[in-house]
C-alpha positions in Angstrom: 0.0 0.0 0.0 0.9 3.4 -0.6 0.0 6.9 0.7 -2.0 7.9 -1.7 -4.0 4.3 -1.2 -3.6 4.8 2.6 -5.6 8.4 2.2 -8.4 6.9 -0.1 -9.1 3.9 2.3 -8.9 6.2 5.2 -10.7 9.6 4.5 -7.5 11.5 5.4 -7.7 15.1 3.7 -4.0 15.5 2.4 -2.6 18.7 3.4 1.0 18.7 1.6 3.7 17.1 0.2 1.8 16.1 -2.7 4.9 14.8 -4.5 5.0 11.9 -1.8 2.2 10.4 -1.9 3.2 7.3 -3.8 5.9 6.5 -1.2 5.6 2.8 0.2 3.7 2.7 3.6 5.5 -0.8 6.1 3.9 0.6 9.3 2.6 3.1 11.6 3.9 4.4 14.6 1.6 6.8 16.7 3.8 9.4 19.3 3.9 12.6 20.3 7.3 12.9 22.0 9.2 13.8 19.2 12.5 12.4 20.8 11.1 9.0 21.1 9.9 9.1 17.4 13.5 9.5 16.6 14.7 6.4 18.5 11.8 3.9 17.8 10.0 4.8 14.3 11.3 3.3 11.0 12.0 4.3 7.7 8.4 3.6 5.8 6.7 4.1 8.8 3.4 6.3 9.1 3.4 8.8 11.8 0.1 9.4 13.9 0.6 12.4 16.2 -1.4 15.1 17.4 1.9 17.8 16.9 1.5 20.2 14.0 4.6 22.3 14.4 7.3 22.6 11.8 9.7 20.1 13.5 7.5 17.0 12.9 8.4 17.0 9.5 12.7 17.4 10.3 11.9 14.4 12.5 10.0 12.6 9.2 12.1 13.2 7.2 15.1 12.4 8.8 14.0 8.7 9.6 12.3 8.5 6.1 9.1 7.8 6.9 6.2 7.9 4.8 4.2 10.2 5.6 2.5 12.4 8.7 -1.0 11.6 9.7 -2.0 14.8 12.3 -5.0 13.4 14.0 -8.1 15.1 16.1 -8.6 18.2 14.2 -5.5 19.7 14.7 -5.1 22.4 12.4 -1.1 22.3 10.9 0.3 25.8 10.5 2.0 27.4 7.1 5.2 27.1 7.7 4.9 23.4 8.5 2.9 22.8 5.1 5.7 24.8 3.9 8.7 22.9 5.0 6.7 19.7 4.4 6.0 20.9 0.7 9.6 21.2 0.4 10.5 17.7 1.6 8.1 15.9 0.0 6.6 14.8 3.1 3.1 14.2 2.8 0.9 15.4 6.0 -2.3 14.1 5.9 -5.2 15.4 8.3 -8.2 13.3 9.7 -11.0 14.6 12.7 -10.2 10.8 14.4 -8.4 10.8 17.5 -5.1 8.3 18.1 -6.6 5.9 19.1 -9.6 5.6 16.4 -7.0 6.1 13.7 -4.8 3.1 15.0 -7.6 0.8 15.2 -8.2 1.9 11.3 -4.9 1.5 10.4 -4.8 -1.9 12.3 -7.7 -2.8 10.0 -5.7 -2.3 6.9 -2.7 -4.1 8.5 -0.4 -1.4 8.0 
């Protein structure tokens, strides 16, 4: 499955990083400490947070994942669409909390 599959099975309004959305998806990982993203996420990964701020997408990036799901309304500023645009991280937006977006994603068996 893909991102762009991922999106269409899910509902998830993508927000940016359009030019990623074909990147593989091998898992999820759901977090908010952005610290122990870094140390226990993997490359392919999708990342269920509730963060919106521009550093989510240094920390995607840097671990290659495939893309950012911000969950429970949370509205993701400019400059992170920005940044994220720029990357070619795809964030993806949804109105489901954590833990209703993990039992989707569970469903898939991503």
């Amino acid at each position: 499955m893909n991102v762009n599959e991922l999106c269409r099975n899910l509902g998830l309004n993508p927000v940016a990083g359009q030019k990623g959305m074909d990147r593989a998806v091998n898992g999820a990982y759901a977090g908010d400490l952005l610290s122990f993203v870094m140390a226990n996420a993997s490359k392919g990964n999708v990342w269920v947070t509730i963060q919106a701020h521009a550093n989510i997408v240094a920390v995607a990036s840097l671990i290659e994942m495939a893309c950012i799901i911000v969950a429970a309304g949370v509205e993701v500023d400019g400059d992170t669409l920005d940044k994220a645009n720029g990357e070619g991280i795809p964030i993806l937006t949804t109105g489901d909390d954590t833990y209703t977006l993990c039992c989707k994603l569970h469903d898939l068996g991503v």
